[in-house]
Backbone atoms as SQL, in Angstrom:
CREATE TABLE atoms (id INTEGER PRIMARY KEY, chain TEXT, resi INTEGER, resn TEXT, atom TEXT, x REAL, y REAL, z REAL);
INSERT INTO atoms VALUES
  (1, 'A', 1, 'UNK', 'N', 1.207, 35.665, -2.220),
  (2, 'A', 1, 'UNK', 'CA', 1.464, 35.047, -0.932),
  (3, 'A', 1, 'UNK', 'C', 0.716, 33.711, -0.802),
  (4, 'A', 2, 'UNK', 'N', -1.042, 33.693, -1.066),
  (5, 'A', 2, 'UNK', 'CA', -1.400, 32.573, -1.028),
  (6, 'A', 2, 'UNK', 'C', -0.987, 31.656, -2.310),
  (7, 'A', 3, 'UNK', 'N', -0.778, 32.108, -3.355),
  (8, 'A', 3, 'UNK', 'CA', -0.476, 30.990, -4.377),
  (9, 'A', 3, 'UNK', 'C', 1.378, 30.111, -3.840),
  (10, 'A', 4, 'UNK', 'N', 2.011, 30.825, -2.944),
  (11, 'A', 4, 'UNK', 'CA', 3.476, 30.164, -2.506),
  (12, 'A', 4, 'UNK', 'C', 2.929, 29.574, -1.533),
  (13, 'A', 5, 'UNK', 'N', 1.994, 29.573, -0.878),
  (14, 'A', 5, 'UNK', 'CA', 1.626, 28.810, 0.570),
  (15, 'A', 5, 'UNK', 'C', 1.137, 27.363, -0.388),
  (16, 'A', 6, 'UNK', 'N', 0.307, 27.719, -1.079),
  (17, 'A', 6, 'UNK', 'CA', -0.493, 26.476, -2.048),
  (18, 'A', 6, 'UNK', 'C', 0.980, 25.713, -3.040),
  (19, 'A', 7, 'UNK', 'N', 1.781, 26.322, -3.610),
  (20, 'A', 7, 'UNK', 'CA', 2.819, 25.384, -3.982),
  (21, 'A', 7, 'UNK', 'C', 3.503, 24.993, -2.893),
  (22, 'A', 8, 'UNK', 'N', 3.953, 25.316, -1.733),
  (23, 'A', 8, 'UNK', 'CA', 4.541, 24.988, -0.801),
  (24, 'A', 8, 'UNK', 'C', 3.663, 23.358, -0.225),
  (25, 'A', 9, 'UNK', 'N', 2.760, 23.863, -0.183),
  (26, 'A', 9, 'UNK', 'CA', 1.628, 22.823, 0.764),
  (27, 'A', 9, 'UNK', 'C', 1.463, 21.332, -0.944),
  (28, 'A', 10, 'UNK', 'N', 1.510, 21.799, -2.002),
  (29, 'A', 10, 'UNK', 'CA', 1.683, 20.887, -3.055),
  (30, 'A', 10, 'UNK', 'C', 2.903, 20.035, -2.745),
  (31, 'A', 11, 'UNK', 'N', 4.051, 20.892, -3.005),
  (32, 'A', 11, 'UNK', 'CA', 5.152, 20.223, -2.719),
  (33, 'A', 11, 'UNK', 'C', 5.444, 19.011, -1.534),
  (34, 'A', 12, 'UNK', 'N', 5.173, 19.733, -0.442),
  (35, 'A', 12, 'UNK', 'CA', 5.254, 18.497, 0.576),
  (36, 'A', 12, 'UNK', 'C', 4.232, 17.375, 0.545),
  (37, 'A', 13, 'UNK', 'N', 3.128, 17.661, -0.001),
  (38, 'A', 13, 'UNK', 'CA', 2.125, 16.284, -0.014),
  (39, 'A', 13, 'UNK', 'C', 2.935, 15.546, -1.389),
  (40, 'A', 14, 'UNK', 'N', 2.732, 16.035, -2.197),
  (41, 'A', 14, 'UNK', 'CA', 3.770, 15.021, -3.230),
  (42, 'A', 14, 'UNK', 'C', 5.132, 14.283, -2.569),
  (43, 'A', 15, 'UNK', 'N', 5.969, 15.062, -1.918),
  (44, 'A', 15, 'UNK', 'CA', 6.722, 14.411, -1.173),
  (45, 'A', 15, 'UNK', 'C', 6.334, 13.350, -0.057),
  (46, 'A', 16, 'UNK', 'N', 4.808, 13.764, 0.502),
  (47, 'A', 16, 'UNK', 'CA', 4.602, 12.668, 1.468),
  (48, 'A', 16, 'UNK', 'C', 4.260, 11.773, 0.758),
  (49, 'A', 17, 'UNK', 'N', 3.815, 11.694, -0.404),
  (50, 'A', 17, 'UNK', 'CA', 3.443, 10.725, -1.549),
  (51, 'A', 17, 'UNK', 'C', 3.681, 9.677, -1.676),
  (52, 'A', 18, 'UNK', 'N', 5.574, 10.295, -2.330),
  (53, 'A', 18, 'UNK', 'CA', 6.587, 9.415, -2.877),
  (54, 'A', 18, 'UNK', 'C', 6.888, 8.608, -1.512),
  (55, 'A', 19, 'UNK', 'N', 6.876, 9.323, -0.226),
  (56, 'A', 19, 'UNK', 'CA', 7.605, 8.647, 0.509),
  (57, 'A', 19, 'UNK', 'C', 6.783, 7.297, 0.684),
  (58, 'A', 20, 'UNK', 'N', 5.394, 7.491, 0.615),
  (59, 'A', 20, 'UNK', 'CA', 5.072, 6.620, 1.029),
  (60, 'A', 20, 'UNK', 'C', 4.406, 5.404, 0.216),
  (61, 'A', 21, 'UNK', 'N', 4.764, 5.879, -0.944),
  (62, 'A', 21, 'UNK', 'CA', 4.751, 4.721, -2.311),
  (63, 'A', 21, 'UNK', 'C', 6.194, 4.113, -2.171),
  (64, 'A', 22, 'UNK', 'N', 7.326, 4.745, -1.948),
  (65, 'A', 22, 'UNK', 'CA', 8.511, 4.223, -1.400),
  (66, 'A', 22, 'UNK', 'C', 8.329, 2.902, 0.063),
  (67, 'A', 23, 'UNK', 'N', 8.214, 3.775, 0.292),
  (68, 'A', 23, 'UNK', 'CA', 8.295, 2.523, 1.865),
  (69, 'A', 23, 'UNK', 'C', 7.062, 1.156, 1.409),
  (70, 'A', 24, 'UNK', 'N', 5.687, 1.811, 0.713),
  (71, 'A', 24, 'UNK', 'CA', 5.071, 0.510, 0.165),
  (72, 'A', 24, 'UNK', 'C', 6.111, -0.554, -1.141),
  (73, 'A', 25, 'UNK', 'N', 6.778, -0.211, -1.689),
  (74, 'A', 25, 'UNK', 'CA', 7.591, -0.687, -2.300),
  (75, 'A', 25, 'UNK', 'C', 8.084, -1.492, -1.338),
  (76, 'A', 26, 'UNK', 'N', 9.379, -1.110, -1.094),
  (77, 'A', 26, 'UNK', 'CA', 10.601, -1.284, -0.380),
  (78, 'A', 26, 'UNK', 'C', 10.032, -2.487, 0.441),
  (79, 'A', 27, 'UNK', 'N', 8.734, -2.373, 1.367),
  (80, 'A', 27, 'UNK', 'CA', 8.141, -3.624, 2.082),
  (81, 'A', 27, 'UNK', 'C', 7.672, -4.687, 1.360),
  (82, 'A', 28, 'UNK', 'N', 7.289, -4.626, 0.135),
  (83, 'A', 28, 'UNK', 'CA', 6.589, -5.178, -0.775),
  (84, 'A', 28, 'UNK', 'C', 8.161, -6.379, -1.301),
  (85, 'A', 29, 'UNK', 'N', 9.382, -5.763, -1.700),
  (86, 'A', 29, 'UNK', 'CA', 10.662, -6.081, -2.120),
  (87, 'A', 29, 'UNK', 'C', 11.315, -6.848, -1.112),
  (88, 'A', 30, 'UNK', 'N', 11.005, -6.045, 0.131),
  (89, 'A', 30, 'UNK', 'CA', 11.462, -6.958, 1.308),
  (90, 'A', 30, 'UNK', 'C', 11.201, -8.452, 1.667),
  (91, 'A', 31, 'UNK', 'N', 9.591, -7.861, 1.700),
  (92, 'A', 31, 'UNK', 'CA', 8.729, -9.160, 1.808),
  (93, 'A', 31, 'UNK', 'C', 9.101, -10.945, 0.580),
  (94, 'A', 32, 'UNK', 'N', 9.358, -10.260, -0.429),
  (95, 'A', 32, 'UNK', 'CA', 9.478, -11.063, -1.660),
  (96, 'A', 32, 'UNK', 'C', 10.667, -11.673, -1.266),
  (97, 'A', 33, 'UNK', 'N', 11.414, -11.100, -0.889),
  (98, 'A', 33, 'UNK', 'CA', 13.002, -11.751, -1.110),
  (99, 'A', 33, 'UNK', 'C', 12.496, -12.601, 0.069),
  (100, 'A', 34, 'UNK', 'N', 12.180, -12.601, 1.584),
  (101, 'A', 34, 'UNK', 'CA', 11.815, -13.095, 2.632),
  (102, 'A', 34, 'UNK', 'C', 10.878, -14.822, 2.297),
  (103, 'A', 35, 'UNK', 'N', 9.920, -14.328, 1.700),
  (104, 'A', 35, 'UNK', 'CA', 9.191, -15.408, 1.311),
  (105, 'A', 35, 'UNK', 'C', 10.254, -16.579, 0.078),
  (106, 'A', 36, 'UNK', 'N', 10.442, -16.157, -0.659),
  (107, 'A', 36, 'UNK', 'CA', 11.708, -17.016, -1.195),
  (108, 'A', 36, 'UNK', 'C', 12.843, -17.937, -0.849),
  (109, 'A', 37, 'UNK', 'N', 12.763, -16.796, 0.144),
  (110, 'A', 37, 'UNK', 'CA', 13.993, -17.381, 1.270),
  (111, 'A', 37, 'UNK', 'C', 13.627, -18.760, 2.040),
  (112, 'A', 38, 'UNK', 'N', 12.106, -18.715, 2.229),
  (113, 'A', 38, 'UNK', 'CA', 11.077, -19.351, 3.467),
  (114, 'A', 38, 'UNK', 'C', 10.883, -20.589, 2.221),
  (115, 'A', 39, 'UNK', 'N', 10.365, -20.412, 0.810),
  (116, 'A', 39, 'UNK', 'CA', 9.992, -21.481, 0.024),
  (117, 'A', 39, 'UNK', 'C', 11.197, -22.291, -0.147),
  (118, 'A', 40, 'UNK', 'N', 12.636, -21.541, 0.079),
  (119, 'A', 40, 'UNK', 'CA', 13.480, -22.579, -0.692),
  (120, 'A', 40, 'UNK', 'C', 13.742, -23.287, 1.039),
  (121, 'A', 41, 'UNK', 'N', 13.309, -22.572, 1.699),
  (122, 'A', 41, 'UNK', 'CA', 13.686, -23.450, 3.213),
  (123, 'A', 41, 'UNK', 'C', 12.421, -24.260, 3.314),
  (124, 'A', 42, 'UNK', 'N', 11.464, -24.575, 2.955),
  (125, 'A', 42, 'UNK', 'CA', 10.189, -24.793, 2.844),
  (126, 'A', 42, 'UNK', 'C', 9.305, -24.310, 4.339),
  (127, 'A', 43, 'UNK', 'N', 9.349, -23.619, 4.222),
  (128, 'A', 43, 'UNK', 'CA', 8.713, -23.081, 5.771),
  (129, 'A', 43, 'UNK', 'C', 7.032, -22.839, 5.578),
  (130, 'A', 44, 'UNK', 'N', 6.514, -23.630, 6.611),
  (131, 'A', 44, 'UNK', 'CA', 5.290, -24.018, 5.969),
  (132, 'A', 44, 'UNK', 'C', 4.182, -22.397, 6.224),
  (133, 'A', 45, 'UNK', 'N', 4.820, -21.451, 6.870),
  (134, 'A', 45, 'UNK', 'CA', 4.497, -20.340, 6.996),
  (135, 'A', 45, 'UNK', 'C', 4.889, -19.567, 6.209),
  (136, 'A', 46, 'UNK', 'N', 5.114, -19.352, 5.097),
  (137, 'A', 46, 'UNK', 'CA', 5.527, -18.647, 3.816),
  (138, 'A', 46, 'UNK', 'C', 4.377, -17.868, 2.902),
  (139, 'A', 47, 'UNK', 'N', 2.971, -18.739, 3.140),
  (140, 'A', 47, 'UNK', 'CA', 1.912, -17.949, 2.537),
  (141, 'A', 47, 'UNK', 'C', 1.461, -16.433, 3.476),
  (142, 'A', 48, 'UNK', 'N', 1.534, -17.146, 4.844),
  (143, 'A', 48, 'UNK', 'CA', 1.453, -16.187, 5.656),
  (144, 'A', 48, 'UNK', 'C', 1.922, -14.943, 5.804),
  (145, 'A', 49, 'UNK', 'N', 3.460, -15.137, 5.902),
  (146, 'A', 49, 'UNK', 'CA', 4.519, -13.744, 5.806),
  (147, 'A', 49, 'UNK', 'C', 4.039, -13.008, 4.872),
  (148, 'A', 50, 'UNK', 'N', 4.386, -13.743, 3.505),
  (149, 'A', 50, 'UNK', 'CA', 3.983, -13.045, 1.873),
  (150, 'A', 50, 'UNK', 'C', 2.771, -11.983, 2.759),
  (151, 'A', 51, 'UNK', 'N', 1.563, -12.803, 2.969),
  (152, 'A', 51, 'UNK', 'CA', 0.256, -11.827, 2.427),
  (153, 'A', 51, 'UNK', 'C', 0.577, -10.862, 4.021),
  (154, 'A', 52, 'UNK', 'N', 0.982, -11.129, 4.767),
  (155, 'A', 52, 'UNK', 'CA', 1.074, -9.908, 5.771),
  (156, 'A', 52, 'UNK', 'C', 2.020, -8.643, 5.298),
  (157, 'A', 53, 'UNK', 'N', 3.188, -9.194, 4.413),
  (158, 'A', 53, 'UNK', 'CA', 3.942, -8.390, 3.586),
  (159, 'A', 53, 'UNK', 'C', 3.079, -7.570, 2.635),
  (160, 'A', 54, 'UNK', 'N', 2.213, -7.784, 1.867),
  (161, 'A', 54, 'UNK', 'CA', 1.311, -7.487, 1.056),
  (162, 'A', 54, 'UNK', 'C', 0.809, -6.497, 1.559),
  (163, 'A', 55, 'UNK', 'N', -0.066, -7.074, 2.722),
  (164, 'A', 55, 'UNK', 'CA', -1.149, -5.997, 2.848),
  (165, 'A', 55, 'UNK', 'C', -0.318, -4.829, 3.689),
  (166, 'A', 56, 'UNK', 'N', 0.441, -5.273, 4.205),
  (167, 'A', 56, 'UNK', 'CA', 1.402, -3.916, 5.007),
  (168, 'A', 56, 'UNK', 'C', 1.626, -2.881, 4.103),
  (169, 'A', 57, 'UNK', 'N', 2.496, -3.541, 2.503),
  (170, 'A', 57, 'UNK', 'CA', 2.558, -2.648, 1.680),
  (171, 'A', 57, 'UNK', 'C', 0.985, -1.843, 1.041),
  (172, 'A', 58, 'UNK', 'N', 0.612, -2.662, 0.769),
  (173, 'A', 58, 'UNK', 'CA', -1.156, -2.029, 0.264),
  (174, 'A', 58, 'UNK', 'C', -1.358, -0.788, 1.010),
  (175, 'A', 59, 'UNK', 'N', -1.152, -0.880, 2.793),
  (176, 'A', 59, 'UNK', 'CA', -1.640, -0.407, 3.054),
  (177, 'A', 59, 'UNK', 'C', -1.099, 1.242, 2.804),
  (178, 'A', 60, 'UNK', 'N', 0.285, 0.739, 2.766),
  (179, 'A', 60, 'UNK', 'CA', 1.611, 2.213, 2.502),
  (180, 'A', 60, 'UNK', 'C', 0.980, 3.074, 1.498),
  (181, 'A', 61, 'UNK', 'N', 0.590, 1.810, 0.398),
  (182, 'A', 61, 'UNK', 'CA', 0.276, 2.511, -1.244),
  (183, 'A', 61, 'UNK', 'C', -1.071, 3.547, -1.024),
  (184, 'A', 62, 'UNK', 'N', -2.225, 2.399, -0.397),
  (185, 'A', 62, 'UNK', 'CA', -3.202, 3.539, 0.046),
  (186, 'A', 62, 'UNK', 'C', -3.351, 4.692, 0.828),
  (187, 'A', 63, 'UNK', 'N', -2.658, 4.297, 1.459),
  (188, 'A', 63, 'UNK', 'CA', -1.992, 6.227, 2.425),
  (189, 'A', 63, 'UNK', 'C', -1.429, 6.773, 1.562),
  (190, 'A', 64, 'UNK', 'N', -0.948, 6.453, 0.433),
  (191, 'A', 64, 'UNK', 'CA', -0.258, 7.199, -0.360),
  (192, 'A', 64, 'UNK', 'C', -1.266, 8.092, -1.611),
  (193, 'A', 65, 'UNK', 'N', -2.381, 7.222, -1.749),
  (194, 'A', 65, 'UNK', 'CA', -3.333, 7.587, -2.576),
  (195, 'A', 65, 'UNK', 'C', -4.242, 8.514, -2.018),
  (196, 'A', 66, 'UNK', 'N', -4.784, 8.605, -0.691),
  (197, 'A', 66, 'UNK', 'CA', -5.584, 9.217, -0.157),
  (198, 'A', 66, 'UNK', 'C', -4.552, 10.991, 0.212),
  (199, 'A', 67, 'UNK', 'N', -3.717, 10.394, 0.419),
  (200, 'A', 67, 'UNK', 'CA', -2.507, 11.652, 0.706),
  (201, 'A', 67, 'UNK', 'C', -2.729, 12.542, -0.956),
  (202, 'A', 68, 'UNK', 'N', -2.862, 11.613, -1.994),
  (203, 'A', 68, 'UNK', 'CA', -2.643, 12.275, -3.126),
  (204, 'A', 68, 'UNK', 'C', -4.184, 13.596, -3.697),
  (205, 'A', 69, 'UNK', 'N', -5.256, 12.756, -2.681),
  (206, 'A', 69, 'UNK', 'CA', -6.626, 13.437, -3.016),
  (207, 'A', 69, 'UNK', 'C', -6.472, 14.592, -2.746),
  (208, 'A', 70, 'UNK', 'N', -5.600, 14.832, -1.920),
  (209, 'A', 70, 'UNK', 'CA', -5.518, 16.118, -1.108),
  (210, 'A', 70, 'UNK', 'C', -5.190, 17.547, -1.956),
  (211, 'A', 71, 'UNK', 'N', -4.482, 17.131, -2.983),
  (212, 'A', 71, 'UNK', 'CA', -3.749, 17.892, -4.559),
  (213, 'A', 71, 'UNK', 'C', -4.688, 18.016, -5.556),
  (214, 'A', 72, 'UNK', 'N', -6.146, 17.282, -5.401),
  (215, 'A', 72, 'UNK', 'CA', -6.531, 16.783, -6.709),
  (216, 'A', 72, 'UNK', 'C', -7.223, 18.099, -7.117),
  (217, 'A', 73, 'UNK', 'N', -7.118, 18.323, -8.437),
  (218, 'A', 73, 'UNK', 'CA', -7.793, 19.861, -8.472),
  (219, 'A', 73, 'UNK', 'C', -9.030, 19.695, -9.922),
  (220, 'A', 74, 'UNK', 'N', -9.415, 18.436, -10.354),
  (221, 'A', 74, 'UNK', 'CA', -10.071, 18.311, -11.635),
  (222, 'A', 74, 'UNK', 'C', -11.228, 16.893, -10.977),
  (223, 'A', 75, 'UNK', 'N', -12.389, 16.852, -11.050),
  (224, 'A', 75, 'UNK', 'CA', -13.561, 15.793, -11.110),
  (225, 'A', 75, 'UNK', 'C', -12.740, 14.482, -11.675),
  (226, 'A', 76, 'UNK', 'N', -12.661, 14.570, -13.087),
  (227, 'A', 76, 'UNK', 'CA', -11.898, 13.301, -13.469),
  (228, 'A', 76, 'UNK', 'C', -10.584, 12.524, -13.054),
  (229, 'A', 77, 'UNK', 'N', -9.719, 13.134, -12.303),
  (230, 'A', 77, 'UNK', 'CA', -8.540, 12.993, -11.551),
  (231, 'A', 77, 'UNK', 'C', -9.137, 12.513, -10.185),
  (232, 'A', 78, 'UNK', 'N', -10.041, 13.111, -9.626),
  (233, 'A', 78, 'UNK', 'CA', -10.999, 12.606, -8.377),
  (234, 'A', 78, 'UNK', 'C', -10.979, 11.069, -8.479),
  (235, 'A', 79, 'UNK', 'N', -12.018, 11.153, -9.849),
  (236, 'A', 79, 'UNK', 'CA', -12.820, 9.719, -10.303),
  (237, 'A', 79, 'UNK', 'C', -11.336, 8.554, -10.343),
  (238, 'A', 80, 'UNK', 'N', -10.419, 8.624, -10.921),
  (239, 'A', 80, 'UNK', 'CA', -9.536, 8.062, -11.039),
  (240, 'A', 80, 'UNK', 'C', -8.908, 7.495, -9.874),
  (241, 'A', 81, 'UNK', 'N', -8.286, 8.573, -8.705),
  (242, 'A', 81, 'UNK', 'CA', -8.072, 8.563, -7.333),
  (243, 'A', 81, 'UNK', 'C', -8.804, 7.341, -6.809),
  (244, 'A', 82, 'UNK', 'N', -10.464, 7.476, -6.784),
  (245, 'A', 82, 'UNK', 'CA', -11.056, 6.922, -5.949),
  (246, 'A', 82, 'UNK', 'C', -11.514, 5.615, -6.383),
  (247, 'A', 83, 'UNK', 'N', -11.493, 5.301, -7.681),
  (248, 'A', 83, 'UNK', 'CA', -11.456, 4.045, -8.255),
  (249, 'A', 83, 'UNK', 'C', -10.650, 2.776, -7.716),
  (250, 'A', 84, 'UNK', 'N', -8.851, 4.102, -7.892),
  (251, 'A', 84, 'UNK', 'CA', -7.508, 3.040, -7.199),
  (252, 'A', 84, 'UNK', 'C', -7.731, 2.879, -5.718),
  (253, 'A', 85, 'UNK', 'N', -8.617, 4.167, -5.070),
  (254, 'A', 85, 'UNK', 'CA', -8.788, 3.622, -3.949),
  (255, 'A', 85, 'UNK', 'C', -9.244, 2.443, -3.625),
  (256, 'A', 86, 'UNK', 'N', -10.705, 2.345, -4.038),
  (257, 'A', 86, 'UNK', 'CA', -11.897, 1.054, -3.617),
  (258, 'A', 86, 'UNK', 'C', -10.839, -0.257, -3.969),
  (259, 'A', 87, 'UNK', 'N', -10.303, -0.315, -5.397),
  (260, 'A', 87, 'UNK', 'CA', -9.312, -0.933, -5.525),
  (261, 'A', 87, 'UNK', 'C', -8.183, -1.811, -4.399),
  (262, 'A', 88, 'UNK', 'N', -7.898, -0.534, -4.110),
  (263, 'A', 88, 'UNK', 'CA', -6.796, -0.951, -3.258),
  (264, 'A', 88, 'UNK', 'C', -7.017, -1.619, -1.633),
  (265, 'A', 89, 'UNK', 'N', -8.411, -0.776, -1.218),
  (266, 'A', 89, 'UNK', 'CA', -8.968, -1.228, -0.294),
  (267, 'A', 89, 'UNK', 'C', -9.771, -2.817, -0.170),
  (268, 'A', 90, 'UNK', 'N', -10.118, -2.834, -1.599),
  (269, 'A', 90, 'UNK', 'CA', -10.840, -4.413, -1.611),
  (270, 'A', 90, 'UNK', 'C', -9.144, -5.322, -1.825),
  (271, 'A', 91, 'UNK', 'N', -8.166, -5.239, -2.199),
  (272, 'A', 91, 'UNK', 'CA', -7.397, -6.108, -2.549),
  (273, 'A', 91, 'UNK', 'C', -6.823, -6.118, -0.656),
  (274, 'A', 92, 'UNK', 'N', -6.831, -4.972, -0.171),
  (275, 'A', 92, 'UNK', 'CA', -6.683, -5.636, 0.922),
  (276, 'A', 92, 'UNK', 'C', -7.417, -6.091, 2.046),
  (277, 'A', 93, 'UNK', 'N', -8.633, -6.025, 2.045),
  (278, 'A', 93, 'UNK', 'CA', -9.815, -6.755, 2.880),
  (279, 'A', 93, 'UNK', 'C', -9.565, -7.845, 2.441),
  (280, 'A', 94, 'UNK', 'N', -9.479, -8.572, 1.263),
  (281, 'A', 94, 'UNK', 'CA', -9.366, -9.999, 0.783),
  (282, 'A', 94, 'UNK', 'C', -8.273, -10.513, 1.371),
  (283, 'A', 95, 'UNK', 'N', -7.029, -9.757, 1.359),
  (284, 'A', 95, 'UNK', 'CA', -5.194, -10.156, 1.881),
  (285, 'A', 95, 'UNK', 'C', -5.535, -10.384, 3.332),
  (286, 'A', 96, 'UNK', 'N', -5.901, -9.593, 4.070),
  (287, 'A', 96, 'UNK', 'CA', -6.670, -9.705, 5.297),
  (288, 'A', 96, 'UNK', 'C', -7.769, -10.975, 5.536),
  (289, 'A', 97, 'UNK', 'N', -8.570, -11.110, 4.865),
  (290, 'A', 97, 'UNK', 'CA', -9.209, -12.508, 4.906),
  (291, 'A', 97, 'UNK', 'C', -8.487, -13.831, 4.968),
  (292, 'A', 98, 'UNK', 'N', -7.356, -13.762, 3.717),
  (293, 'A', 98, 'UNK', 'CA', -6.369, -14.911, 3.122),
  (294, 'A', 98, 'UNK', 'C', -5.531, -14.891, 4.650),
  (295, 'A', 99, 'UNK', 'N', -5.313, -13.728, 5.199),
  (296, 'A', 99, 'UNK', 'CA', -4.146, -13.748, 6.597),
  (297, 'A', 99, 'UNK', 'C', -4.922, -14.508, 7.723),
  (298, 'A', 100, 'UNK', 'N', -5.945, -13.764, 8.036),
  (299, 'A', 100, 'UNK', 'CA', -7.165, -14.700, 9.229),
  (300, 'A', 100, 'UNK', 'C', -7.335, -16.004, 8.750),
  (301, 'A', 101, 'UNK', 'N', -7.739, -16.635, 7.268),
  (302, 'A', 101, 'UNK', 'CA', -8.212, -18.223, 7.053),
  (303, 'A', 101, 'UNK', 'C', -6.490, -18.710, 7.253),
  (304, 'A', 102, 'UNK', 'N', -4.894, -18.276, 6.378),
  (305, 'A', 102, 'UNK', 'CA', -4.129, -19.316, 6.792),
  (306, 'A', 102, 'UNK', 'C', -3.515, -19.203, 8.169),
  (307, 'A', 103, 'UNK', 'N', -3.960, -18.168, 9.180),
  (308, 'A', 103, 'UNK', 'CA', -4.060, -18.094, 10.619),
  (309, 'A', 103, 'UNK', 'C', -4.600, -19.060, 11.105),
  (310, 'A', 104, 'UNK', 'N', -5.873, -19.617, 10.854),
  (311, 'A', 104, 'UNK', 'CA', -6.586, -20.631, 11.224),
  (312, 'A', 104, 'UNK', 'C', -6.292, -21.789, 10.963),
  (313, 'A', 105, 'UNK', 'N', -6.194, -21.737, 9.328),
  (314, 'A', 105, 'UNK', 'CA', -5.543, -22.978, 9.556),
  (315, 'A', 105, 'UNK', 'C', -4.062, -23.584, 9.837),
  (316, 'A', 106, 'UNK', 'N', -3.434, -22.807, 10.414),
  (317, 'A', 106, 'UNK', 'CA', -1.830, -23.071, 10.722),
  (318, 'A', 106, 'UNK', 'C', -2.243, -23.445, 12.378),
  (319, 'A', 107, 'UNK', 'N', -3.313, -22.630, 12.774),
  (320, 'A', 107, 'UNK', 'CA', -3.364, -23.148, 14.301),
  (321, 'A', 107, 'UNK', 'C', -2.745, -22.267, 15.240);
């Protein structure tokens, strides 16, 4: 009984996983085509969109990673997890910085 509750409860966090490595995608794809769109129009707000696109997705990916700790059943799989975390979290404190300085300077 408890080992079907524990694959059951596996199953849906993997599914909340994908979904949400999906939707970090998909924003990430969105974003790209958007900014392209903005460079060939030259829109002087194009760095901007991009990195708000970015970190939106980052942020999908890292809900997606922390969602994944939840499964983790080995120390070294931990270590790994939390590596991509800090990772993922410093790439977006910086995207976040890059968004506030070309905030500022756009005015």
């Amino acid at each position: 009984m408890i080992a079907d509750i524990e694959e059951i409860f596996e199953i849906v966090v993997q599914c909340g996983v994908l979904l949400m490595e999906c939707v970090g995608v998909t924003i990430l794809l969105v974003t790209t085509v958007k900014s392209i769109w903005g460079c060939l129009r030259r829109d002087p707000h194009v760095r901007l969109t991009l990195a708000q696109g970015i970190a939106l997705a980052l942020e999908f990916k890292l809900g997606g990673e922390v969602l994944r700790t939840v499964i983790v059943r080995e120390w070294s799989e931990l270590a790994i997890l939390g590596a991509i975390i800090v990772l993922r979290g410093a790439l977006t404190f910086l995207i976040h910085w890059e968004i506030k300085t070309e905030e500022a300077h756009l005015g």
